[in-house]
C-alpha positions as CSV (number, residue, x, y, z in Angstrom):
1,X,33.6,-29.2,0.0
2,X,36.1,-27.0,1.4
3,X,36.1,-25.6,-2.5
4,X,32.4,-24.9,-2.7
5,X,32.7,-23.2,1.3
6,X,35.0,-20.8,0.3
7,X,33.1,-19.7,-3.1
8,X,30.2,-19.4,-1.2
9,X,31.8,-17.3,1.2
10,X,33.3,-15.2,-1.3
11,X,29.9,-14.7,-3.3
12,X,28.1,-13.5,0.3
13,X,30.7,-10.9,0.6
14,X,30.9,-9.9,-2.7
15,X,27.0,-9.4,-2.9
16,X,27.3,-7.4,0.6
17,X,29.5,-4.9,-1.0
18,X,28.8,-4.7,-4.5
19,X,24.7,-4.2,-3.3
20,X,25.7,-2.0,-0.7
21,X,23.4,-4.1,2.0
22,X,23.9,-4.5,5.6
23,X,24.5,-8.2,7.7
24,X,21.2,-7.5,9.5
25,X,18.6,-7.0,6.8
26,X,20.6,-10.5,5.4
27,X,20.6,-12.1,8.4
28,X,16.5,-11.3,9.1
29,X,15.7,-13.0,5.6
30,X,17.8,-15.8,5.9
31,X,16.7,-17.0,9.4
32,X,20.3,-16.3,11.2
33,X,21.2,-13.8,13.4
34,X,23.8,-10.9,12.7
35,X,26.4,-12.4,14.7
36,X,26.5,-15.8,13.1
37,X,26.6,-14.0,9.6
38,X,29.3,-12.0,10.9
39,X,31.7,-15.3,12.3
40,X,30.7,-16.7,9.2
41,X,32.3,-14.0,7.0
42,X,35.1,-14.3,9.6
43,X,35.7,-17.8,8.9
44,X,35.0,-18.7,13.0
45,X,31.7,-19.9,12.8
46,X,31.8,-23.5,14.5
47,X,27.8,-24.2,14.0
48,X,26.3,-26.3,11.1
49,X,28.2,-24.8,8.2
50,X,26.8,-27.3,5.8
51,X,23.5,-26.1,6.7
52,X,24.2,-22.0,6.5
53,X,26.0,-22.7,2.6
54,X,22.6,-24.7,1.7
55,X,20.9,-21.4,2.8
56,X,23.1,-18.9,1.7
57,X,24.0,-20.3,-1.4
58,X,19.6,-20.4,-2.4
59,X,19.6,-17.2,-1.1
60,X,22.1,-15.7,-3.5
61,X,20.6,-17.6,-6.3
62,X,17.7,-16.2,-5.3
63,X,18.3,-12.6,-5.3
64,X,20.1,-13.1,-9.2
65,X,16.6,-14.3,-10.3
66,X,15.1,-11.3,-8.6
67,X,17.7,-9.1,-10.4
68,X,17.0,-10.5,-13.8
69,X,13.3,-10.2,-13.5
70,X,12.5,-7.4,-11.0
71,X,9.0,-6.0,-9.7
72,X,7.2,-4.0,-12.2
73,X,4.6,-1.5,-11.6
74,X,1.6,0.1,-13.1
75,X,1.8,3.6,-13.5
76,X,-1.0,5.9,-12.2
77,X,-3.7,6.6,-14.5
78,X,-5.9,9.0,-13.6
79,X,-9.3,6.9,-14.0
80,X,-13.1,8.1,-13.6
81,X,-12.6,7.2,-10.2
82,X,-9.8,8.7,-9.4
83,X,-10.6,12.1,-10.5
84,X,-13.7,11.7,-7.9
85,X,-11.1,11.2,-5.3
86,X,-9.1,14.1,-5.9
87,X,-12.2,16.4,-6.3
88,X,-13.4,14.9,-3.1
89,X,-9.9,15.4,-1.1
90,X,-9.3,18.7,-2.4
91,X,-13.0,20.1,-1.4
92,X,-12.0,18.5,2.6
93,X,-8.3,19.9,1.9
94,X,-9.4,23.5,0.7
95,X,-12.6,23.7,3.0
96,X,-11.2,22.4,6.4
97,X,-14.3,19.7,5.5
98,X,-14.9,16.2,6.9
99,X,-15.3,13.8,3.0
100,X,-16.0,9.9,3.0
101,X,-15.5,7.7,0.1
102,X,-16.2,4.4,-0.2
103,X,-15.7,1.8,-2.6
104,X,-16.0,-2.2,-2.9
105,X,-12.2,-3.8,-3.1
106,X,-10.4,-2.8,-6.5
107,X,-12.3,0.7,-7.6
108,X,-8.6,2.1,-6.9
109,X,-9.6,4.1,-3.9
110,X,-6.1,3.2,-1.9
111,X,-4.2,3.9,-5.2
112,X,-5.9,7.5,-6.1
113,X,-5.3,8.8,-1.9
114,X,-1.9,7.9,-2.1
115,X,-1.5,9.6,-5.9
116,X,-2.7,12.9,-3.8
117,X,-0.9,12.3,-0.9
118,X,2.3,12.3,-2.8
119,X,0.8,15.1,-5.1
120,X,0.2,17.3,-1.9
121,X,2.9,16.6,1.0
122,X,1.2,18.2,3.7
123,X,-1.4,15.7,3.7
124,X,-1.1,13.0,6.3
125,X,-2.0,9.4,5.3
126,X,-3.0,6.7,8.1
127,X,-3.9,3.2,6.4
128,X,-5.4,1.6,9.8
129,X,-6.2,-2.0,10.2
130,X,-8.0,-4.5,12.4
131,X,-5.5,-4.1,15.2
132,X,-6.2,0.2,15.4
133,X,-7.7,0.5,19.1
134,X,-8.4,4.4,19.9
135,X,-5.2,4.8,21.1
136,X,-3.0,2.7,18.1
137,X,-4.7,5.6,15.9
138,X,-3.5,8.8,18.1
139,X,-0.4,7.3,18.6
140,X,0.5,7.0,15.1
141,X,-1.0,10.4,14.2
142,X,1.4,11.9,16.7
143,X,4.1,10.4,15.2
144,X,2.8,11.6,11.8
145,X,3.2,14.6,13.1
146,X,6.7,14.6,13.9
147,X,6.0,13.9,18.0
148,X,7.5,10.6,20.0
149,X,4.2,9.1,20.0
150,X,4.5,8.3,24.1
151,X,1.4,9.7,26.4
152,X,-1.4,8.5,27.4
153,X,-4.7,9.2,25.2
154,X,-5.7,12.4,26.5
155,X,-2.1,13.7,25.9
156,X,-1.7,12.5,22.6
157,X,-5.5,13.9,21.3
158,X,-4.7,16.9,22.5
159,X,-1.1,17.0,21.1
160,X,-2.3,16.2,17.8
161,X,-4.8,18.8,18.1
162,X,-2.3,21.7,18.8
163,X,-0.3,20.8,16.3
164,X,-3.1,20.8,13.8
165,X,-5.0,23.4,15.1
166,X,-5.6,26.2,11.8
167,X,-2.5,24.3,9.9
168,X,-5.1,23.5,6.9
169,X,-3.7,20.1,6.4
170,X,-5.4,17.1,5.7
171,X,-5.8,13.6,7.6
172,X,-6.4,11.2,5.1
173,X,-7.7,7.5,6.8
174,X,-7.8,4.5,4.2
175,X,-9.7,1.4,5.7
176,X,-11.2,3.8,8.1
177,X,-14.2,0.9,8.3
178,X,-11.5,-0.9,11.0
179,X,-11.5,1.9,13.4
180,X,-13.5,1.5,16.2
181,X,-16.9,4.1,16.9
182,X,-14.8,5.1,20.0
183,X,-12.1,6.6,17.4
184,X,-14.0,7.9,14.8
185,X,-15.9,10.0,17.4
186,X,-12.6,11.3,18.4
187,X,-11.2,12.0,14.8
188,X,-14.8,14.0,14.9
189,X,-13.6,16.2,17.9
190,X,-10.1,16.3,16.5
191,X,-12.0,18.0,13.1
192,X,-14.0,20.2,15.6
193,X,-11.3,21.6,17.4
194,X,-8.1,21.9,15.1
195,X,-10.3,23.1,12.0
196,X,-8.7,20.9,9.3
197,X,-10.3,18.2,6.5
198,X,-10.6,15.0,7.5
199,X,-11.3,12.4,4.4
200,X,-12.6,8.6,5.4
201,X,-11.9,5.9,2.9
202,X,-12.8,2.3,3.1
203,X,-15.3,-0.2,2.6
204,X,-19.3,0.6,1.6
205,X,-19.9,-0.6,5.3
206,X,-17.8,2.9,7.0
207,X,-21.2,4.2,6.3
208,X,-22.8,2.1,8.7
209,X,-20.3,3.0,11.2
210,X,-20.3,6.0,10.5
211,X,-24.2,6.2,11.3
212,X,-25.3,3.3,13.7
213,X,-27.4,0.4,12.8
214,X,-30.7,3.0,13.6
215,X,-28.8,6.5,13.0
216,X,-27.8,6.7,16.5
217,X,-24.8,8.4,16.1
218,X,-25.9,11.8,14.0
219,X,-23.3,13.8,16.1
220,X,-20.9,12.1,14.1
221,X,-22.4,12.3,10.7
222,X,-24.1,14.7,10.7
223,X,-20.5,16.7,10.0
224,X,-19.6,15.4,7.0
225,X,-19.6,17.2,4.5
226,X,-18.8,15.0,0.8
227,X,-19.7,11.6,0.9
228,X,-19.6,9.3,-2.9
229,X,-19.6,5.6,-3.5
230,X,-17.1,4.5,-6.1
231,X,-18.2,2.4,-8.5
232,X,-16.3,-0.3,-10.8
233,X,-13.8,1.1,-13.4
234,X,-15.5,2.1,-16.7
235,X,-14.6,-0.2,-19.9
236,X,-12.6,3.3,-21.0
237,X,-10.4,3.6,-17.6
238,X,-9.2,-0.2,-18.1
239,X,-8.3,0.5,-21.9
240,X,-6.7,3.2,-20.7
241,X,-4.5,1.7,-17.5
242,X,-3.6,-1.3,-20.1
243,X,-2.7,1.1,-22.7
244,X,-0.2,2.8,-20.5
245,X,1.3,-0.5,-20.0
246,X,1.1,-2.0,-23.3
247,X,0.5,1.1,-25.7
248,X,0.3,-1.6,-29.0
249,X,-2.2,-4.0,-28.1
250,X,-4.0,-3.4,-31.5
251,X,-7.7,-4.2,-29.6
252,X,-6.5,-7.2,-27.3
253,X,-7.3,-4.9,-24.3
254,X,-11.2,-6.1,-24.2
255,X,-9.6,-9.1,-23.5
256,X,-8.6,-7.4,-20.3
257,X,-11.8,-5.6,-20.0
258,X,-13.4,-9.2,-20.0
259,X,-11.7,-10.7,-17.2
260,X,-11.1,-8.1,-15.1
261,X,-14.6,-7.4,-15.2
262,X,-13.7,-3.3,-14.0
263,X,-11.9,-4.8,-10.6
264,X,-8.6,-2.4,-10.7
265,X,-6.8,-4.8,-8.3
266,X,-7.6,-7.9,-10.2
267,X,-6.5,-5.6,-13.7
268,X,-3.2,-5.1,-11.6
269,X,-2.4,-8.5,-11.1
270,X,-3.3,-9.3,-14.9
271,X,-1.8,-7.0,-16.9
272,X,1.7,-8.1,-14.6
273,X,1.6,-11.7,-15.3
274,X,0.6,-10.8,-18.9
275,X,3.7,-8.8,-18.6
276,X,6.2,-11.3,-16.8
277,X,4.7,-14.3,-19.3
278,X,5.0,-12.1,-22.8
279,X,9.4,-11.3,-20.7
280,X,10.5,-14.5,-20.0
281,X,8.5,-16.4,-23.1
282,X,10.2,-13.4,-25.3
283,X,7.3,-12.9,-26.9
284,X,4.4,-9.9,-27.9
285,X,1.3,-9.5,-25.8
286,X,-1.6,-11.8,-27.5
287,X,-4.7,-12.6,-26.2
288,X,-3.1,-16.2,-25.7
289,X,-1.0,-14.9,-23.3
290,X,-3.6,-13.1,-21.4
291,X,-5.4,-16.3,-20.7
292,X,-2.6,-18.2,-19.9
293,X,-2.0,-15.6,-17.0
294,X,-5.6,-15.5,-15.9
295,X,-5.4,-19.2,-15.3
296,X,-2.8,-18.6,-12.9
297,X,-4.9,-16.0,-11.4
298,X,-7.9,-15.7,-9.3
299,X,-10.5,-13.2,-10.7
């Protein structure tokens, strides 16, 4: 036992040096804190021992499967879709205007804004969610910014506004259907008074925030400027995302076409399994082993 102790041991501190990571981020996805890592390494831990080398030793065997096979990713096509998004964001980023685009899940709206964000660094990207009250969304757009983010509302709207005021930059908001009316009126003021584009993305029903249920709230809508609905990804822009991925297919990509039935997220998550299966199986892409990984699948 001692034996196996001291390997382990050995292996944590070998892995800590030779992957140049710290005892904290270890210690967060292990379930111990710094300090017992730390006596541990020091060989003056007096806890459950046993129980830390069961953990540490599936944690190292762990990251050697992750090393073998690690994360792939798709890269950026530029799809029907996405070409509408960057005509869109460049009209609100050249024309100080206020765009919305919306899109059911998986017509690669998130993808395309963050292509153009990284494509355009002075653009500023917020990707709210459920928990975004008015002030969650000022704060972070302060900090955005380059500000501490501290202040009460009225201090951080109008920070953000002098900072923005005539700086031609763009505030990109994906999932802007979970902001609050109380915010989006505000990010309407923001646009009035610093003079920069503002683009919206989220789901079809922004538009229904953006309007009221009986078109109540025309102050705010009536300032927008671009407005398009995405629709699913053309037979041609999944050929073409698979292609880039697997360039020899020899016609198997209607197989993907078939099941991904022009949902970008689901074509995602199918062309990777495809990929992981066809690696570990060490074998080509066939239209076998793109039904084998849609069974693993939802779609």
């Amino acid at each position: 036992m001692e034996k196996v102790k001291e390997n382990t041991l050995q292996q944590l501190a070998a892995y800590l040096e030779t992957h140049n990571v710290s005892i904290n981020r270890v210690s967060k996805q292990l379930g111990y804190s710094a300090a017992v890592l730390s006596q541990y390494l020091a060989g003056k831990y007096v806890g459950d021992n046993d129980k830390l080398e069961i953990t540490i030793a599936a944690y190292l065997q762990r990251q050697k499967e992750i090393e073998l096979m690690p994360k792939e990713s798709i890269p950026f096509t530029l799809t029907t879709n996405a070409k509408q998004v960057f005509a869109i964001a460049r009209m609100c980023h050249n024309e100080n205007e206020i765009g919305v685009i919306t899109g059911e899940a998986g017509t690669g709206k998130t993808r395309a804004i963050k292509e153009y964000s990284i494509k355009n660094p002075d653009v500023i990207l917020i990707e709210a969610d459920l928990s975004y009250t008015n002030k969650v969304f000022f704060r972070e757009l302060h900090k955005k910014l380059g500000m501490d983010g501290n202040g009460g509302i009225y201090d951080l709207f109008t920070d953000c506004c002098e900072r923005l005021k005539d700086s031609g930059r763009l505030v990109v908001i994906d999932e802007a259907e979970n902001l609050p009316y109380r915010s989006l009126d505000m990010i309407r003021r923001l646009y009035d008074k610093a003079g920069i584009g503002i683009l919206l993305v989220g789901l079809p029903r922004l538009i229904r925030n953006l309007t009221g249920r009986k078109g109540e709230f025309k102050q705010l809508y009536s300032r927008v400027g671009f407005a398009i609905n995405l629709e699913s990804l053309t037979d041609d822009d999944t050929k073409a995302i698979v292609t880039s991925v697997f360039p020899d297919l020899n016609g198997t990509s209607k197989v993907f076409c078939s099941l991904a039935k022009g949902n970008a997220r689901k074509l995602e998550k199918l062309i990777l399994r495809t990929g992981r299966i066809a690696k570990t199986s060490n074998s080509e892409v066939t239209e076998r082993t793109i039904n084998i990984a849609a069974e693993m699948l939802i779609l």
